[in-house]
N, C-alpha and C positions, 0 to 999 in steps of 0.2 A: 120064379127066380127074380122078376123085377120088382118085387114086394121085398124080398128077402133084401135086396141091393137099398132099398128106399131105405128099410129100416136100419142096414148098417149104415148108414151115411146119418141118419136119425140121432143113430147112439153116437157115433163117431162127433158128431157139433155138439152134441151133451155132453161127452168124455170132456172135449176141448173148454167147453165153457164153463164146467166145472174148474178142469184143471187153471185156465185163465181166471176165474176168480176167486181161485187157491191167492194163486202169484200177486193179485191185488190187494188181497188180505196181507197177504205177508207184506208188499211194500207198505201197507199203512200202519199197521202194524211193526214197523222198525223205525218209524217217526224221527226222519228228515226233517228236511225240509221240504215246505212245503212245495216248492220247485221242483224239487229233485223231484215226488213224489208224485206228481200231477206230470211231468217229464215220464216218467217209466208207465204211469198209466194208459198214458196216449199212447205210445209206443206200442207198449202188450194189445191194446186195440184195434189202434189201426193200421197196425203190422201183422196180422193174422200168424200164430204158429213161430214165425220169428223172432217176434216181439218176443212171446214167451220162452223161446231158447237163450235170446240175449241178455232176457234179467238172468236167467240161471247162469248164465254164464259169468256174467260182468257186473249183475247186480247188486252185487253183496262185498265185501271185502274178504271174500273166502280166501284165507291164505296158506290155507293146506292144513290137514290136520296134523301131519309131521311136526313142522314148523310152529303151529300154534301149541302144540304138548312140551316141545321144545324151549319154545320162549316161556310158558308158564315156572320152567323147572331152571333155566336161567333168572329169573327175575331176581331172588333171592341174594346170590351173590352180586349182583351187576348193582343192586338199589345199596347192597352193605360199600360198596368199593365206592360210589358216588356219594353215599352218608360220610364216609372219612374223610373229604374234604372239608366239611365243613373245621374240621380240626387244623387246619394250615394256619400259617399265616397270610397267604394268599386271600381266604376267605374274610374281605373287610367291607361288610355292607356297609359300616356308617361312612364309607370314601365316595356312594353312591350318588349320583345327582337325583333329583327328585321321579325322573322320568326312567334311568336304570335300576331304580329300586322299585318301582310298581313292577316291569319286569321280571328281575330278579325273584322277587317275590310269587311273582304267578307261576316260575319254572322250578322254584322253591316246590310249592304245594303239590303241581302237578307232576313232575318229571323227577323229584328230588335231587337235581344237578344245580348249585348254584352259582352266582358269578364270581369270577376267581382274579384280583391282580396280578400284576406282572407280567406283560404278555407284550410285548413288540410284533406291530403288525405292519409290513409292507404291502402297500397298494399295486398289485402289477396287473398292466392295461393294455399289452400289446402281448400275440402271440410269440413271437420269437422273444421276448424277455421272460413269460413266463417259462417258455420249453427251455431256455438253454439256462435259466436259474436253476430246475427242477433238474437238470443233466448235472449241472455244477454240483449241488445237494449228492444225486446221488454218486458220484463220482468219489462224494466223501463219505459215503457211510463207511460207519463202522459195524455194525451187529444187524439192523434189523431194515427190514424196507416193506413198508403195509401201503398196498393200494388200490382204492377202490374207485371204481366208473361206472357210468351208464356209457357212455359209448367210449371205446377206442378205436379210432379208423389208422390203416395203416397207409401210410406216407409222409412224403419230408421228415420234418423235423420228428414226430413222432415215432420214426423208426430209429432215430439215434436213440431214442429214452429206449426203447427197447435193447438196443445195443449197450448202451451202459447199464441197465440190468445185468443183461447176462454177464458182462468185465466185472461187475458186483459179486453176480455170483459166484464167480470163476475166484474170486477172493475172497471166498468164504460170509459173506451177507448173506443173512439168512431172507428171501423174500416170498411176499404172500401177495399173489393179486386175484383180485375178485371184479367182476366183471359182467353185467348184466346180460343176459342170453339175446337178450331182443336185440337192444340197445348195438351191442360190440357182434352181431353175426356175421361182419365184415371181416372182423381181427382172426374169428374164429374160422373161417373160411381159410383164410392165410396161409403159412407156411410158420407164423412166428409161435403158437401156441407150442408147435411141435420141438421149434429150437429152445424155446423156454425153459418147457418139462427137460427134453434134454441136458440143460444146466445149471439143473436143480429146484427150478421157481418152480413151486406150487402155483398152479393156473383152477381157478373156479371160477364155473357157469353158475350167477345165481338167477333162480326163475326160472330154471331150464322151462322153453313152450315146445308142447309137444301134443299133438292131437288126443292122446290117452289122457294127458293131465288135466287139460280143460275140464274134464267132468270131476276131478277133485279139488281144483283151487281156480281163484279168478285169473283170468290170462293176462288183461291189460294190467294186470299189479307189477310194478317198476321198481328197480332198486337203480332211484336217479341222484343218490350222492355222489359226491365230488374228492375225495380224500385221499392226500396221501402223507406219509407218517414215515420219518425218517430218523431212526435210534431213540426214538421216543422223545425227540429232540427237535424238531423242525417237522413244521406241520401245513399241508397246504389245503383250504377250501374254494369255492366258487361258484364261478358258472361254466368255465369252462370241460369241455370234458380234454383227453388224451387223444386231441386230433393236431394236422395242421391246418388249418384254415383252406391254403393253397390248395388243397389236396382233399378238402370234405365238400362233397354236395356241390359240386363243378354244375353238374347239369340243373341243378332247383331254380336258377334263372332268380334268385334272393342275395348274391352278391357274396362273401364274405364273413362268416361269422364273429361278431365280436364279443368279445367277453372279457372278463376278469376274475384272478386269483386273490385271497389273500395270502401271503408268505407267514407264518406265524411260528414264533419263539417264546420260550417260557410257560407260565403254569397251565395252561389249557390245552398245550397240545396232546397229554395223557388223557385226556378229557377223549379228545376226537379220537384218539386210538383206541380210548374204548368203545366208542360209538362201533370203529370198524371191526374191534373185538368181535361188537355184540354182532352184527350185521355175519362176520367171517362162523359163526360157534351154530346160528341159524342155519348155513345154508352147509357145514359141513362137521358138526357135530362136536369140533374141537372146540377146546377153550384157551385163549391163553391170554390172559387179563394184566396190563399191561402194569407197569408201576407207575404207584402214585407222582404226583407233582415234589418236587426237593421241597425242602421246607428252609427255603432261604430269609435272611433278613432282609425287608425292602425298608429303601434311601426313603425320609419320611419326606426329603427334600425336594423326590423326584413322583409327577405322576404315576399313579399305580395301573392305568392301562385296564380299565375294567372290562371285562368282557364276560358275555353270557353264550355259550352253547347251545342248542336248541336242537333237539331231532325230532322227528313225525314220522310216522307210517306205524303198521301192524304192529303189535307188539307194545307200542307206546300209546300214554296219553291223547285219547283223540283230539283234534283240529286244534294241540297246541300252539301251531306257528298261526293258522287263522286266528286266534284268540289273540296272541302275539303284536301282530299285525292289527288288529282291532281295537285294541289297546295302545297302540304307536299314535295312530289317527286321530283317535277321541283326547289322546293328552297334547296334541298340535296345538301351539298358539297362535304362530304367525305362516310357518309355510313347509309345503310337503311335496316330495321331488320324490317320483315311483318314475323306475327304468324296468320294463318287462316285454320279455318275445312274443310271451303269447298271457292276451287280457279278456278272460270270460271271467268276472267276478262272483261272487255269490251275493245275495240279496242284502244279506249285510255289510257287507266289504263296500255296493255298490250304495247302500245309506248312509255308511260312512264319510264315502268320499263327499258325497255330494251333500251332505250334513255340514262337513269339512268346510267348503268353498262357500256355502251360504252364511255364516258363521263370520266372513269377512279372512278364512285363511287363505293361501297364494296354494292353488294345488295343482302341481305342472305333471304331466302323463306322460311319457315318450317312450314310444312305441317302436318297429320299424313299418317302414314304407312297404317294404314287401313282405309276404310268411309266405312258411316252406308249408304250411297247415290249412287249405282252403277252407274247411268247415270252421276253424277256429278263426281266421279270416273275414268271415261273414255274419259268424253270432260275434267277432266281438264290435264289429259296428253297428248294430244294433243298438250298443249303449251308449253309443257317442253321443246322438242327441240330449241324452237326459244329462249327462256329463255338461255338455257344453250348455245349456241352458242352467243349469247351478252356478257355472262360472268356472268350470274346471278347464283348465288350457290343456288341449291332447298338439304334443310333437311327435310329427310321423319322422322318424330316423330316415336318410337315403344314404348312409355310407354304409349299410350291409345289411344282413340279417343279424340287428341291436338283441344280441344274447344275456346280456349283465342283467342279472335279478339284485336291484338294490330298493332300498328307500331311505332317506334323508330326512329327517323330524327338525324343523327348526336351525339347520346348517351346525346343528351342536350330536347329534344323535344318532346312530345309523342303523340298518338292517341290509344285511350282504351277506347271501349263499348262491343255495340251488332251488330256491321255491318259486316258480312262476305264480302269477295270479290268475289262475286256474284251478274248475275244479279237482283235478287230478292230480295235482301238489298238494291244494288244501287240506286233500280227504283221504287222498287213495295212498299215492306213491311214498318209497324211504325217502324223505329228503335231510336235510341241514341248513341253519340259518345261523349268524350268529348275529347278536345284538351289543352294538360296541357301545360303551360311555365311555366314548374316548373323542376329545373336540381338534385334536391333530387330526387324525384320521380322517374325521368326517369330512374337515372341511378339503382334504385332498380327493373326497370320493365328488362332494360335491362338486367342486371344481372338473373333476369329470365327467358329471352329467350334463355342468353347463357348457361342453366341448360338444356333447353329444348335442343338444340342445340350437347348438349353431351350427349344426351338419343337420339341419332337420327343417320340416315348413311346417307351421302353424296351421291348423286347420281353421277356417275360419266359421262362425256359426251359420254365417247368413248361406253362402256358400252350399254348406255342407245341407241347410234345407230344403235347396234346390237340385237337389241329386234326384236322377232319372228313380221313378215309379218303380219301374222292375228291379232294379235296387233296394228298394226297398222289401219289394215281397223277398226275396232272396235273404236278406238281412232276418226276418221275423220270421223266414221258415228254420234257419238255423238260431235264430231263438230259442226256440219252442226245446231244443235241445241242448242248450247253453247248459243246464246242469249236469248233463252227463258226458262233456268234454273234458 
C-alpha cells in the first residue's frame, strides 16, 4: 500500500509538472511583455497549484465566449456608423495642430473613429457641481438617458440622481443604466435597483462575478467607464464614477475622493453613446445605435474644439490608449503634467517618461499621499527612484484620495478620461479617454493640476534614498508583480 501511495504522489508531481509547463508554454507563447511574462512565470512556480489556477483564471483576457461571438457580429455595423463620420462636416483634420493629427491619425487606422469639431467642453472639478449639473441635465431630458459606471455607491448627493431618474422616468424618458457587477455591488445590494425597475429603467449587471463563471471568462475584467448621454445631446466622461464623496469609502482612512467630469456638447457626444451602445448590445444583446452627429455649418471664425474619442478593452484595438499615451510623451517638447490614483507603468510608459525628463522636458507626476490599494501602493514606489534620478518631479497629493486621470502635453494639449496608469487600464479593462486639441480647455485643466500641485509635497530625491531598508524589500517584493496589477 505504501508503494502504491509513493507512486501516486510520483504521477501526481508529473501530472502537475507537466500541466505547469503546459501554462508556461502558453504564457510564452502569447508574447507580452516580457515583464508580464517572467511575472506569471515566477508566480506558476513559486506558487505551487495556485500559480497555475490564477493564470487560468486571470491570465488571459478571456471575455467569454458569448460576448466575444457577440462582438465579432457587432463589429460590422458599429465600424459602417463610425466610417460615416468621416462624411460630416465636423470631420476637419487640416483644423488639426500638429500633435492632434498624429493622434488622430493613429485612432484613424486603428479604431476607425476620427476626430470630430464642434464640441464645447466644460471642465467640472468639484463633486457637488458635477452631481447637481448631471441632476440639472437630467431634470431636462427629453427622450433618452444612457448610463454607464463602474461604481455607483448609494448616498447623499447620488441618491437624488437616482431620484430624478425615476421623476424622468415617470415622464416618459426612456432610460438605460449599466453598471458594473464588481464595481456597484453596493447599489446592488440596496433597495434602488428594485425602485428603478419598478419605474421603468432598465437596470444591467455587466460582468456579472459568480463562482460558475470564473471557469468561462476572466473575473478581474472590469467595465470601468464613465458615461453618461443625455437625448443624444449632452454628454458626460471622466474620472469620477456615480458616488458622493461624503458618503464613499468613509472607513479607507485615504480622505476624499477627487475627481473630475467633462460636460460635453456637440459633434461627439453620438460618438460616446455609441461607445455605450456598443458596451449596452455586449452585455444584453440589444442594439440600438444611436444617431449620427447633425451636419451643421461651423463659424470659420470660431474655433472648432477638436476632440478625439478613444475607447480600449476586449472587443477593440489592443493597448490603443497605451499607444496613445506613448505617443503624447514622445511628441513633448517642453513639459508634461500626469495626474493619476494609482501608477504601476509598463516598461515603456516608464522609458518614456524618463527618456522624457532627460531630454531636458519638465515632467511633474502627482500622485496622492495615501491609496485605498496597498499592493499597488508598494510596486508603485518602486519606480520612484529611477523616476527621480531622470529628473522627473513626483507630487504626493494630501487633500484626498487624487482620483483625476489626466495628462497635459505642453499646457497646449490634453488627455482626460478613465484610464489609470496601470496595467489593468492599459491592457485589461473597458475604459475611455478623450484627447482634446483644444488650448482653452487645456490650459483650465492645467491650472487644475497646478492647484492640485500646491496641496501636495515634493518628494525630494536625496530624502527619498535614505528610506528604511525593509522598505525597500517590501517595495521590490511588489515589484516582482507590478505587471499583473
Amino acid at each position: 500500500m505504501e508503494d502504491f501511495y509513493q507512486i501516486l504522489t510520483l504521477v501526481g508531481l508529473f501530472a502537475y509538472w507537466l500541466i505547469a509547463a503546459g501554462v508556461v508554454i502558453r504564457v510564452i507563447i502569447k508574447r507580452r511583455s516580457i515583464g508580464v511574462s517572467l511575472a506569471w512565470m515566477m508566480v506558476i512556480y513559486f506558487v505551487p497549484f495556485f500559480g497555475v489556477l490564477g493564470y487560468l483564471l486571470i491570465g488571459e483576457q478571456n471575455w467569454g465566449k458569448a460576448r466575444e461571438n457577440r462582438a465579432k457580429l457587432m463589429y460590422a455595423p458599429y465600424r459602417k456608423w463610425f466610417a460615416d463620420l468621416y462624411l460630416f462636416r465636423q470631420y476637419r483634420p487640416k483644423e488639426l495642430t500638429e500633435y492632434g493629427h498624429s493622434i488622430s491619425s493613429l485612432c484613424e487606422q486603428r479604431l476607425g473613429i476620427p476626430s470630430l469639431g464642434n464640441n464645447q467642453l466644460e471642465l467640472q472639478s468639484s463633486p457637488q457641481q458635477i452631481l447637481n449639473s448631471l441632476i440639472a441635465d437630467i431634470e431636462g431630458a427629453q427622450s433618452s438617458i444612457n448610463l454607464e459606471f463602474y461604481i455607483w455607491h448609494p448616498g447623499g448627493l447620488a441618491d437624488k440622481v437616482v431620484q430624478a431618474l425615476i421623476d424622468a422616468a415617470k415622464r416618459g424618458v426612456e432610460i438605460k443604466l449599466l453598471l458594473d457587477a464588481a464595481g456597484s455591488r453596493q447599489f446592488f445590494k440596496s433597495h434602488w435597483p428594485k425602485q428603478l425597475k419598478q419605474s421603468g429603467i432598465e437596470v444591467t449587471e455587466a460582468l456579472v462575478v459568480s463562482p460558475l463563471r470564473m471557469f468561462f471568462r476572466r473575473l478581474d475584467l472590469r467595465m470601468h467607464r464613465k458615461i453618461v448621454i443625455i437625448d443624444n445631446q449632452i454628454g458626460y466622461t471622466g474620472s469620477m464614477n456615480l458616488v458622493d464623496p461624503a458618503f464613499f469609502k468613509q472607513n479607507a482612512h485615504v480622505g476624499q475622493w477627487i475627481d473630475v467630469m467633462v460636460r460635453i456638447t456637440g459633434s461627439n457626444v453620438p460618438v460616446l453613446n455609441t461607445i455605450n451602445s456598443w458596451d449596452w448590445e455586449v452585455e444584453t444583446n440589444h442594439r440600438q445605435l444611436p444617431e449620427a452627429p447633425e451636419c451643421i455649418e461651423l463659424n470659420a471664425d470660431h474655433p472648432i474644439d477638436m476632440l478625439q474619442v478613444i475607447p480600449s478593452g476586449p472587443g477593440m484595438p489592443s493597448e490603443i490608449i497605451h499607444q496613445v499615451l506613448l505617443l503624447s510623451i514622445y511628441q513633448a517638447k517642453s513639459k508634461i503634467v500626469i495626474t493619476t490614483p494609482y501608477f504601476v507603468p509598463s516598461e515603456n510608459l516608464m522609458f518614456a517618461l524618463t527618456s522624457a525628463a532627460q531630454r531636458g522636458v519638465i515632467v511633474e507626476l502627482i500622485i496622492p499621499e495615501r491609496n485605498d490599494s496597498t499592493m499597488v501602493k508598494w510596486a508603485s514606489r518602486s519606480f520612484f527612484g529611477e523616476l527621480l534620478s531622470a529628473g522627473v518631479k513626483i507630487y504626493r497629493f494630501k487633500g484626498g484620495l487624487l482620483h483625476t486621470k489626466s495628462v497635459v502635453i505642453d499646457q497646449n494639449h490634453c488627455l482626460i478620461g478613465t484610464v489609470n496608469l496601470d496595467m489593468r487600464s492599459l491592457w485589461l479593462n473597458n475604459e475611455v479617454t478623450l484627447a482634446v486639441d483644444d488650448l482653452a480647455f487645456t490650459q483650465e485643466l492645467s491650472q487644475l493640476q497646478q492647484s492640485y500641485i500646491d496641496d501636495s509635497t515634493q518628494l525630494e530625491h536625496e530624502r527619498w534614498r535614505k528610506r528604511p531598508v525593509y522598505k525597500r524589500i517590501i517595495e521590490q517584493f511588489f515589484y516582482m508583480f507590478s505587471p499583473l496589477l
